[in-house]
C-alpha positions as CSV (number, residue, x, y, z in Angstrom):
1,X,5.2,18.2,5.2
2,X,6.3,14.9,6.9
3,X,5.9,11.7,5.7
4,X,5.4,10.3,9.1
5,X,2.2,12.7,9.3
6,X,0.8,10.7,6.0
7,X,1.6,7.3,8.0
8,X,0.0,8.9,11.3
9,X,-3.4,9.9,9.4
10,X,-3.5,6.3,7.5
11,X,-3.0,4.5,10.8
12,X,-6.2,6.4,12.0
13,X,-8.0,6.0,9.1
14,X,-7.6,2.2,9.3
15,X,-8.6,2.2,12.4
16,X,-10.9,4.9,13.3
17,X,-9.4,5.3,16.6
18,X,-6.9,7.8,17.8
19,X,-6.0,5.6,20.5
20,X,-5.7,2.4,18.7
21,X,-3.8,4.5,16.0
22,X,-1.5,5.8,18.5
23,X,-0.4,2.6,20.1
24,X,0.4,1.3,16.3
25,X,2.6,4.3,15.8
26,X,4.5,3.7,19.3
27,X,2.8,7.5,20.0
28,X,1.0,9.0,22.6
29,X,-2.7,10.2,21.6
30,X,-2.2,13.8,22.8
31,X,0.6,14.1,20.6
32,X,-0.7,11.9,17.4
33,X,-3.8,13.9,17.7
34,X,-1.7,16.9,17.2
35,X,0.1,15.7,14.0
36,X,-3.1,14.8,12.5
37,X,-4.4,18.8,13.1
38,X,-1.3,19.9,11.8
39,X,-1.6,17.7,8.6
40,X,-5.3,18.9,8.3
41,X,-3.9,22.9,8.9
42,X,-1.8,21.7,5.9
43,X,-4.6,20.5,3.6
44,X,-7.3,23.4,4.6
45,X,-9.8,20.9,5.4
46,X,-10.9,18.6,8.5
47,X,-10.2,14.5,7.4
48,X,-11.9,13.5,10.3
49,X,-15.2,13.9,11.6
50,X,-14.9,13.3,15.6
51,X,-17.1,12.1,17.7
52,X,-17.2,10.9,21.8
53,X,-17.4,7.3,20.4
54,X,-16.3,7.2,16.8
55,X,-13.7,9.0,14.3
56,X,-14.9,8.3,10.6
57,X,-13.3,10.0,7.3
58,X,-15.0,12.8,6.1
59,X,-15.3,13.4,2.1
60,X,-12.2,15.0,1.8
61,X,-10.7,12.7,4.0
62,X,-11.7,9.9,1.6
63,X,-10.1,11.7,-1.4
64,X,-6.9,12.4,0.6
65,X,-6.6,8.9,1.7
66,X,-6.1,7.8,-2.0
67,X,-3.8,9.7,-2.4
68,X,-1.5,9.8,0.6
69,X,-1.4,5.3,0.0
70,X,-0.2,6.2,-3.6
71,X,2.7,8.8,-2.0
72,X,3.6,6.5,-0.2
73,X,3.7,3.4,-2.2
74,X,5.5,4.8,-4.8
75,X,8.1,5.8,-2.2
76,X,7.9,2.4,-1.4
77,X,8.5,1.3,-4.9
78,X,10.8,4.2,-5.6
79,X,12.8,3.1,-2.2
80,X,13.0,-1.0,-3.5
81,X,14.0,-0.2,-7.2
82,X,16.7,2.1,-5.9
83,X,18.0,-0.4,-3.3
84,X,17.8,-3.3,-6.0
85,X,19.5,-1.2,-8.7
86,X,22.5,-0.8,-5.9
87,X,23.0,-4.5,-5.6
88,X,22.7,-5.3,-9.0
89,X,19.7,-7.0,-8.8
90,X,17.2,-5.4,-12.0
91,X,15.7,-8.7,-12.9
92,X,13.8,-8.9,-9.3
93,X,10.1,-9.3,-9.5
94,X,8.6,-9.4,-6.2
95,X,4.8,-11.5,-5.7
96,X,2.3,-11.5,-3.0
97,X,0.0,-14.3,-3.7
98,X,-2.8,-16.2,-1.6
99,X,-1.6,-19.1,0.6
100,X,-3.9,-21.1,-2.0
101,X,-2.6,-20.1,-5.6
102,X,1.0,-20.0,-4.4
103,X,1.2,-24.4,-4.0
104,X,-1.7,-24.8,-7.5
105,X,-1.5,-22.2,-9.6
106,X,2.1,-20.2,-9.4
107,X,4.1,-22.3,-10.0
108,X,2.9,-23.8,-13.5
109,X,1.8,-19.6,-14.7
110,X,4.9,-18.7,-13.9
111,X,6.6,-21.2,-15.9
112,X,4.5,-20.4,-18.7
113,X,5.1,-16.5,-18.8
114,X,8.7,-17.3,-18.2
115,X,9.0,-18.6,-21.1
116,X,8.5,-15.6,-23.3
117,X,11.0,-13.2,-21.2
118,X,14.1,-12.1,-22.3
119,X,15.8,-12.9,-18.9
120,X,15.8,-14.8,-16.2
121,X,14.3,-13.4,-13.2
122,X,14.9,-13.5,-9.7
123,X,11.6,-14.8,-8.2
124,X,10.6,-13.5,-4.4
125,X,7.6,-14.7,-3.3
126,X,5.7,-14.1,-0.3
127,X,2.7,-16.5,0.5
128,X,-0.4,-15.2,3.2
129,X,-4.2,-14.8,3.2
130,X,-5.9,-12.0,1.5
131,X,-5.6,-9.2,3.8
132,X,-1.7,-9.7,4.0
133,X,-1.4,-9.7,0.6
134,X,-3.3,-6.5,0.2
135,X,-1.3,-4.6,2.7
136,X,2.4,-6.3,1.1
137,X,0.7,-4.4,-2.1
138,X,-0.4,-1.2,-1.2
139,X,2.9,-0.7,1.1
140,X,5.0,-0.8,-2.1
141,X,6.7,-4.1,-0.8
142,X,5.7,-6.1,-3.9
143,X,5.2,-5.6,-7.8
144,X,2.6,-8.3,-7.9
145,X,-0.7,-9.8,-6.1
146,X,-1.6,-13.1,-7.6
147,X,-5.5,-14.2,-5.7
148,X,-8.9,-15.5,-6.3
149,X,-11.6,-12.5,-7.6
150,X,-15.2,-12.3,-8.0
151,X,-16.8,-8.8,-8.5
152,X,-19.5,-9.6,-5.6
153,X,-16.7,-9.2,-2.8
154,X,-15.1,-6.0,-1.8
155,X,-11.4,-5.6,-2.5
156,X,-8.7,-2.7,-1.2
157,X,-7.2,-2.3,-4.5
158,X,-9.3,0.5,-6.1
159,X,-9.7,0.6,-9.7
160,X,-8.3,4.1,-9.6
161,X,-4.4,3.2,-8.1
162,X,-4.3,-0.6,-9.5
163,X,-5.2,-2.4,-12.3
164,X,-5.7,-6.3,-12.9
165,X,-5.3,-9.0,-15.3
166,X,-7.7,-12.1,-15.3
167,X,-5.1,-14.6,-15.9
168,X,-6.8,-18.0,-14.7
169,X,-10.3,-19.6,-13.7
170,X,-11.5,-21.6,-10.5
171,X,-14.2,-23.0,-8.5
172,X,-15.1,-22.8,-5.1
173,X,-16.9,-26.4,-4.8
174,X,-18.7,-27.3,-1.5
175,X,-16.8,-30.9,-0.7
176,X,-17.1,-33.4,2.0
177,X,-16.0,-37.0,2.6
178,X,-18.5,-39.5,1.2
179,X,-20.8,-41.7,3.3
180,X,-18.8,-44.8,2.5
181,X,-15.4,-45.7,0.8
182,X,-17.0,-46.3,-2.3
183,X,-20.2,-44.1,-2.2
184,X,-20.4,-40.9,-4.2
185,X,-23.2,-39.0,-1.4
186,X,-21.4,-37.0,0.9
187,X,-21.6,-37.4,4.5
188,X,-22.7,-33.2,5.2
189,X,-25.3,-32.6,2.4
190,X,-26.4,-28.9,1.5
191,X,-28.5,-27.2,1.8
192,X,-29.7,-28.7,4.9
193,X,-32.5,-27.8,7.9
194,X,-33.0,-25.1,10.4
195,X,-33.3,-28.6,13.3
196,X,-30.3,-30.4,11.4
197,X,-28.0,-27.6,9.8
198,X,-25.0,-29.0,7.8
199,X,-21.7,-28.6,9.8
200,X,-19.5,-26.3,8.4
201,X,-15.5,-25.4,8.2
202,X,-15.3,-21.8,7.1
203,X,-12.5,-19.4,6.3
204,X,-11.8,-16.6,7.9
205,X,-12.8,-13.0,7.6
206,X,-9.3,-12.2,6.6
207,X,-9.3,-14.9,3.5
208,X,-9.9,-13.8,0.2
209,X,-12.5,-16.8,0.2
210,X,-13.7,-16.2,3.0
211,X,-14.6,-12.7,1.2
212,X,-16.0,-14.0,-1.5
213,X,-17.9,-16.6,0.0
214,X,-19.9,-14.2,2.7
215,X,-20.6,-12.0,-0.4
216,X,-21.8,-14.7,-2.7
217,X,-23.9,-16.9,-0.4
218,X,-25.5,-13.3,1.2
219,X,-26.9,-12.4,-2.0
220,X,-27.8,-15.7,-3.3
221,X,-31.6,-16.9,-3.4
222,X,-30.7,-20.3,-2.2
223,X,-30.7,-20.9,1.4
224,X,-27.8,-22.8,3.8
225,X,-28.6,-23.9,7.2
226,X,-24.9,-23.9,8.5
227,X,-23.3,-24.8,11.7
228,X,-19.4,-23.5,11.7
229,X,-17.1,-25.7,13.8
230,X,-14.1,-24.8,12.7
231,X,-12.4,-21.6,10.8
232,X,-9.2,-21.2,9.3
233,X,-7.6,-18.9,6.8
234,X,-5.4,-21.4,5.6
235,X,-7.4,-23.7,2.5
236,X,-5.0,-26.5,2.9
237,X,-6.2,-26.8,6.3
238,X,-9.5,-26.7,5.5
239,X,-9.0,-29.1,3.3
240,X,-7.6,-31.7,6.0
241,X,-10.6,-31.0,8.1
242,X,-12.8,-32.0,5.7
243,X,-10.8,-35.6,4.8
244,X,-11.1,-36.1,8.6
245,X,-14.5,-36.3,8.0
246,X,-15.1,-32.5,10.8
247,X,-17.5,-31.5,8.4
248,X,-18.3,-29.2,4.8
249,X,-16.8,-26.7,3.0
250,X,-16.5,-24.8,0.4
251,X,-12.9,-25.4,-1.4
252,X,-11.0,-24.1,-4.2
253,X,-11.6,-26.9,-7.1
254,X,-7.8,-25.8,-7.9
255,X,-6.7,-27.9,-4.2
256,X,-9.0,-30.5,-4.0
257,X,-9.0,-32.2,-7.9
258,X,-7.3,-35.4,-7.3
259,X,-9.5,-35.9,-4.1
260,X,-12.3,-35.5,-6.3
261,X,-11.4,-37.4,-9.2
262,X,-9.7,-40.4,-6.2
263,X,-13.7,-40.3,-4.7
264,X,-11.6,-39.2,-1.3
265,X,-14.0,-36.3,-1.4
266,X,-17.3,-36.2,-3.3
267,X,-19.2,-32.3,-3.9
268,X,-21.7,-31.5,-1.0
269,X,-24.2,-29.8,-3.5
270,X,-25.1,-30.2,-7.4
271,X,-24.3,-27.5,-9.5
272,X,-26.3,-24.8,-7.9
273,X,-24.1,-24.3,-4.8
274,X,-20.5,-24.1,-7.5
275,X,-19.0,-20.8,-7.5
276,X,-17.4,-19.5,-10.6
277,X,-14.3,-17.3,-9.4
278,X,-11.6,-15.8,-11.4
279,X,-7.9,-15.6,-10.8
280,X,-6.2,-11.9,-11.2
281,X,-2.6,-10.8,-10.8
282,X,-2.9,-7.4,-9.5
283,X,-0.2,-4.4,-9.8
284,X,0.0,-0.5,-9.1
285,X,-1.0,1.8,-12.2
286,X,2.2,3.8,-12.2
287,X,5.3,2.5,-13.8
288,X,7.1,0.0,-12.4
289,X,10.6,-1.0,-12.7
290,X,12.1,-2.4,-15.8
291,X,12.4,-6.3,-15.0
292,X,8.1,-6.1,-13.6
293,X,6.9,-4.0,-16.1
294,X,8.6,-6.3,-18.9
295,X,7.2,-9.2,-16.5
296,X,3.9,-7.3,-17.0
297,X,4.1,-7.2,-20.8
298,X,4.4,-10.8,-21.0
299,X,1.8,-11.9,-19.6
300,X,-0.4,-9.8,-21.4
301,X,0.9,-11.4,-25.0
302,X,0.3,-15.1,-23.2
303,X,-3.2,-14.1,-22.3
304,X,-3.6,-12.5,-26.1
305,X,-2.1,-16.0,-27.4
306,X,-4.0,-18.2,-25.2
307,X,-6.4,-16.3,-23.1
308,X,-6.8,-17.2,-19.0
309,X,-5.4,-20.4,-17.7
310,X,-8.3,-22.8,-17.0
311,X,-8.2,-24.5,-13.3
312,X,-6.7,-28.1,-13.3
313,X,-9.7,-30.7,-12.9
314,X,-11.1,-34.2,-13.3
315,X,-14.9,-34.4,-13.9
316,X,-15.1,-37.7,-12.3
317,X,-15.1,-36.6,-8.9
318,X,-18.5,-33.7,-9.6
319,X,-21.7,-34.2,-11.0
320,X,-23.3,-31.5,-13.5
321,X,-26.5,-30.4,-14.1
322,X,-28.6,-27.5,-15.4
323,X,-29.4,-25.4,-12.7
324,X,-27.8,-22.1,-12.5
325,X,-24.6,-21.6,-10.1
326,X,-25.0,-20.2,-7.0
C-alpha cells in the first residue's frame, strides 16, 4: 500500500468532499476517487458512506482514520529524528504553542524545566492559533503542543494517540476599559439587554479560546446579550481593541495583568462570568526521540516538586466574590 493513498483518504476525511479533497492533493476527482476504492479494496471495508450531497466516515472509517494519522505521524517523527541525527542535532526539541502562551507563559516554563536537564537544548518554536498548532502536531512536525485546556471544548488530540500534562493555570477574564481614567466600572458591562447588548470582540473559530469560550458560555446558565464587532484569532490583538475602548472581551488573565493591576482595563463582569482554564503541554504517546522524551521526564519531576505553574496576576485590577464561575 502507498502512503499517498493514506494522505488521499485523510484529505477527504477532513473535508468530506472528494472535490475539495482533490484540489488539496493537486488531483483530479476521477482519479482521487479511484485511490480511495483502491485503499478501501485494501482494507475490505467501505470508509465512506457517499451520498449526492455529502461524504461522511463510516465506523470503520472512523477506526481507520486513527490509525492512518498515527502511521503517518510517526513517519513524520521517524523522518525528523533521522534527519536531526544526520546533522548532529540530538538535543532539538521542537514546540507548537498558542500565539498567547508563546509571549506569557513559555518563556519563564521553559526556563524552569531547563534547569533540571542534563543538556542544553536547541529550542524551535513555532507560534499560531489553535488549529495550527493541532495540525504542526498530529503531522509529526513537532514533539510539543503547549495551549489553554478546559474539558468543555473539543480538542483533535484524542486521548488514545496523545497524552497531556497540566503544567500551568489561567483565566479567561471578560475586560474592558473603564468609564473614566480613574473609575473602576467598565465602559461595556455584562451581562447586558436584548435592546442594548454589550459590544463584543471575539476570537475566532480557529482559536483555542475561541473553542473554549463558545463551549463554556453555550452550556452556562447565565445569559450574554452580545453584539460582535470585531474577531480576531490573535489575543494580543484583541487586547488592543479593547484599550481602544471598540468594545468587551474575554482575555487571557495571563496578557492582560499589568492592565489590570495599572486600572488601564477594569473586569466587565464579577466573578461569575471568570473562566477557570488550564494550561497543558501536549505530545504523541509513542516514544519520542531521546533529547524530547528526557525534555518530557523533566517536566514531570517539576510538576511532582512543585505541581502546575500558577498564572502571573495582581488582584488589584479584579474584584471577587462568592458566586460560582461561569
Amino acid at each position: 500500500m502507498e502512503i499517498n493513498l493514506l494522505h488521499d483518504f485523510i484529505a477527504v476525511a477532513a473535508t468530506r468532499s472528494f472535490s475539495r479533497a482533490a484540489e488539496q492533493r493537486n488531483s483530479s476527482q476521477p482519479a482521487l476517487s479511484r485511490r480511495i476504492q483502491t485503499l478501501e479494496l485494501w482494507t475490505g471495508t467501505p470508509l465512506f458512506d457517499r451520498t449526492t450531497h455529502t461524504v461522511s466516515l463510516t465506523s470503520a472509517g472512523e477506526v481507520f482514520l486513527q490509525t492512518a494519522e498515527d502511521i503517518l505521524r510517526r513517519l513524520a517523527a521517524g523522518r525528523l529524528e533521522a534527519q536531526e541525527r544526520a546533522r548532529g542535532a540530538s538535543d532539538v526539541l521542537k514546540f507548537a504553542s498558542t500565539n498567547a502562551l508563546s509571549l506569557t507563559f513559555f518563556p519563564d516554563w521553559l526556563r524552569r524545566v531547563e534547569t533540571k536537564l542534563s543538556f542544553v537544548p536547541n529550542v524551535q518554536l513555532v507560534a499560531n492559533h489553535m488549529d495550527a498548532c493541532e495540525r504542526t502536531l498530529l503531522a509529526g512536525e513537532a514533539h510539543f503542543l503547549l495551549c489553554h485546556h478546559h474539558p468543555s471544548a473539543a480538542t483533535a488530540l484524542m486521548p488514545s494517540h496523545f497524552r497531556s500534562l497540566h503544567v500551568g493555570n489561567d483565566r479567561l477574564i471578560p475586560a474592558s476599559v473603564p468609564l473614566s481614567g480613574r473609575s473602576r466600572k467598565p465602559r461595556f458591562k455584562l451581562p447586558g439587554t436584548e435592546n442594548a447588548p454589550v459590544q463584543f470582540l471575539s476570537f475566532r473559530p480557529e482559536s483555542g479560546m475561541g473553542k473554549i469560550l463558545e463551549a463554556v458560555l453555550a452550556t452556562s446558565p447565565m445569559k450574554a446579550h452580545l453584539r460582535t464587532t470585531f474577531t480576531s484569532h490573535l489575543a494580543k490583538l484583541l487586547v488592543t481593541m479593547v484599550q481602544a475602548g471598540r468594545g468587551m472581551a474575554w482575555l487571557p488573565e495571563s496578557l492582560i495583568a499589568d492592565q489590570l493591576a495599572s486600572g488601564d482595563l477594569v473586569a466587565a463582569g464579577g466573578q461569575e462570568w471568570h473562566i477557570p482554564i488550564e494550561i497543558h503541554v501536549f505530545r504523541p504517546k509513542f516514544r519520542l526521540a531521546q533529547a524530547p522524551e528526557s525534555f518530557w521526564q523533566h517536566v514531570l519531576k517539576t510538576l511532582d516538586h512543585g505541581g502546575a505553574t500558577p498564572v502571573r496576576t495582581r488582584t488589584s485590577g479584579t474584584r471577587r466574590n462568592s458566586k460560582t464561575p461561569i
